[in-house]
C-alpha positions as CSV (number, residue, x, y, z in Angstrom):
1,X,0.0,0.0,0.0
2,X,2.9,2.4,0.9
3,X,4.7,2.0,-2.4
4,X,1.2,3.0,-4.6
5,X,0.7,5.9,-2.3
6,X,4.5,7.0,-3.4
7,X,4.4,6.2,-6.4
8,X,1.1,8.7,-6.7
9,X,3.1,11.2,-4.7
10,X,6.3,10.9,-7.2
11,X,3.5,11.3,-9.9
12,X,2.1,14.1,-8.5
13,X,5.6,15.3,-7.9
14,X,6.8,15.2,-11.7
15,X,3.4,16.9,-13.0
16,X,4.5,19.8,-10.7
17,X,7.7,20.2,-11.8
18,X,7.2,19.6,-14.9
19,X,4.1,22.2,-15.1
20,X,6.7,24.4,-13.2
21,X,9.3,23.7,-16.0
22,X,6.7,24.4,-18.8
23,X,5.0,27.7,-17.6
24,X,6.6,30.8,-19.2
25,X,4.9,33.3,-16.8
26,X,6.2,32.7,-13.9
27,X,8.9,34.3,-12.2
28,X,11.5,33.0,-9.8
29,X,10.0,34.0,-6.6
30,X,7.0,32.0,-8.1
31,X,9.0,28.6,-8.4
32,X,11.1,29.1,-5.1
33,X,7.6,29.2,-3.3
34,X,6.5,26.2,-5.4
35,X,9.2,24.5,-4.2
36,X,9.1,25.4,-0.4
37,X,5.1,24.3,-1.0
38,X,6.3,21.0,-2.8
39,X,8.2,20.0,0.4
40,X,6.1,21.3,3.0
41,X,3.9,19.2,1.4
42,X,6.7,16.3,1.1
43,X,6.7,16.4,4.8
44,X,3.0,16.4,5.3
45,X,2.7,13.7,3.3
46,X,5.4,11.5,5.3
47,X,3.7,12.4,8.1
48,X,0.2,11.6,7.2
49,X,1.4,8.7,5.5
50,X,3.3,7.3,8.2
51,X,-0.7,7.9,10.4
52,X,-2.8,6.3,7.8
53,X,-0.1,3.1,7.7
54,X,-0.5,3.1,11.8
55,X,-4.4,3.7,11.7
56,X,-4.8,1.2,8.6
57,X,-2.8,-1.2,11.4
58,X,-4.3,-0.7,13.8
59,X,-7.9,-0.7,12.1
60,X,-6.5,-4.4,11.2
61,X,-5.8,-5.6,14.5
62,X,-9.1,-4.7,16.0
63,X,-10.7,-6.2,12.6
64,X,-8.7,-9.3,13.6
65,X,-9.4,-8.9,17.3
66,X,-13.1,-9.0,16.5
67,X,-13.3,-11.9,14.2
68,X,-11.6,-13.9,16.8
69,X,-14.1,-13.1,19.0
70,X,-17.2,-13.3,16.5
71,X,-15.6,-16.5,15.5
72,X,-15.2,-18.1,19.5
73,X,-18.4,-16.5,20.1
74,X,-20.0,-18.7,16.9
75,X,-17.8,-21.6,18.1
76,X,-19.6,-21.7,21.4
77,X,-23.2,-21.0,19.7
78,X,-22.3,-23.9,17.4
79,X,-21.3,-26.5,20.4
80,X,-24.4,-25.4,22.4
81,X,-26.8,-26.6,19.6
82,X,-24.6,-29.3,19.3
83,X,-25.5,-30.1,22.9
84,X,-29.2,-28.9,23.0
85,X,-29.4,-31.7,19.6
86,X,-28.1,-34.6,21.2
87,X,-30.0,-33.7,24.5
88,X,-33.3,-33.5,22.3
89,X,-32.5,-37.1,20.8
90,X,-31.9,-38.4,23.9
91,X,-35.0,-37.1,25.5
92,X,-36.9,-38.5,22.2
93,X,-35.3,-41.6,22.2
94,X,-36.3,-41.8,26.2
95,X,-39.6,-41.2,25.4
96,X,-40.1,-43.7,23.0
97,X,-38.5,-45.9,25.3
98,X,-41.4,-44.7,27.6
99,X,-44.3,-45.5,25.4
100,X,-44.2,-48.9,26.0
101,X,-43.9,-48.2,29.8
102,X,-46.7,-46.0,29.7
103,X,-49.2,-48.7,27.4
104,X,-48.7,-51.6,29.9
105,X,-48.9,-49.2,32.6
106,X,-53.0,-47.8,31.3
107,X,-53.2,-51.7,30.7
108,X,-52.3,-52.5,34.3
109,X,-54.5,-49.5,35.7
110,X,-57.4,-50.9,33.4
111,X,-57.2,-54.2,35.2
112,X,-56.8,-52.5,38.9
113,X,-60.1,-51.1,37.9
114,X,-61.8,-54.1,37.3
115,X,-60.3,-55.9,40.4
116,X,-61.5,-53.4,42.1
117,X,-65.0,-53.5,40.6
118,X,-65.1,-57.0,41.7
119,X,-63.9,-56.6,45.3
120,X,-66.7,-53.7,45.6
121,X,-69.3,-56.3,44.7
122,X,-67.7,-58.8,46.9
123,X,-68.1,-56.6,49.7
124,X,-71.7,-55.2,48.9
125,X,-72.5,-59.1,48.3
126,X,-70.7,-59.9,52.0
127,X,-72.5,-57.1,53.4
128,X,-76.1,-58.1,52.6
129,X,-75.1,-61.8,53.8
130,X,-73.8,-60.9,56.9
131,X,-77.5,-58.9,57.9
132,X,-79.7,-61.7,56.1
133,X,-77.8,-64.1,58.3
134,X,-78.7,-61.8,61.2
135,X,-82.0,-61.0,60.2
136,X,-82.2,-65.0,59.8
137,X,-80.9,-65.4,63.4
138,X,-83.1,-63.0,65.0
139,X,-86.1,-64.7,63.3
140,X,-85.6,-68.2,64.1
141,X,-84.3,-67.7,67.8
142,X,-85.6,-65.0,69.3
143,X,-88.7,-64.2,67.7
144,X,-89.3,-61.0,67.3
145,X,-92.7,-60.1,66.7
146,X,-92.3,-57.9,64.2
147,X,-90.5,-60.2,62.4
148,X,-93.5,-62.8,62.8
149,X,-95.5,-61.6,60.0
């Protein structure tokens, strides 16, 4: 980059000379101040050169500092869908594992239902036995009269 921007100086350089070379009208005084202008402008030049080349450097290092960074930063975004993938297929694959689990469990809580269906009758069933032995009891040894009908 250096070497374009002097080579554009020298360029520039030459066409002032050589303008200064060419013009009949001007005097001495003119071309001594051209010159003193040419190389206060020379030193400018350096100068502002030598400031672009440590900006343009610097602009490149924080460029580069920030790409590491975006890069790490997409790095770590990257491994963390990485992770939240492979815990998603292992929570799928768990629940499939599950679904079997979960059919013979309804199955067994459909037939705890009916067992207990059937003790429910049992004990209804026991229930009325037990007082029609009573009543029976009452009846045929005691005899209540108001069971003498």
């Amino acid at each position: 980059m250096a070497d374009s921007r002097r080579l554009r100086q020298r360029r520039v350089t030459y066409a002032d000379e050589r303008e200064n070379l060419l013009s009949s009208g001007r005097n001495v005084e003119d071309v001594s101040d051209s010159s003193n202008r040419r190389q206060r402008k020379a030193k400018r030049s350096v100068a502002t050169e030598a400031q672009e080349e440590s900006d343009v450097t610097d602009s490149y290092l924080r460029i580069n500092s920030m790409m590491k960074q975006e890069l790490e930063r997409v790095s770590a975004v990257s491994d963390s869908i990485n992770n939240d993938g492979s815990m998603l297929r292992d929570a799928k694959h768990d629940q499939e594992d599950m679904t079997g689990v979960v059919k013979g469990a309804r199955g067994t809580l459909w037939v705890m239902r009916a067992q207990e269906m059937r003790e429910t009758v049992v004990l209804w069933c026991a229930v009325v036995f037990f007082y029609a032995s009573a009543l029976y009891v009452l009846w045929t040894r005691v005899k209540i009269p108001f069971l003498l009908s």
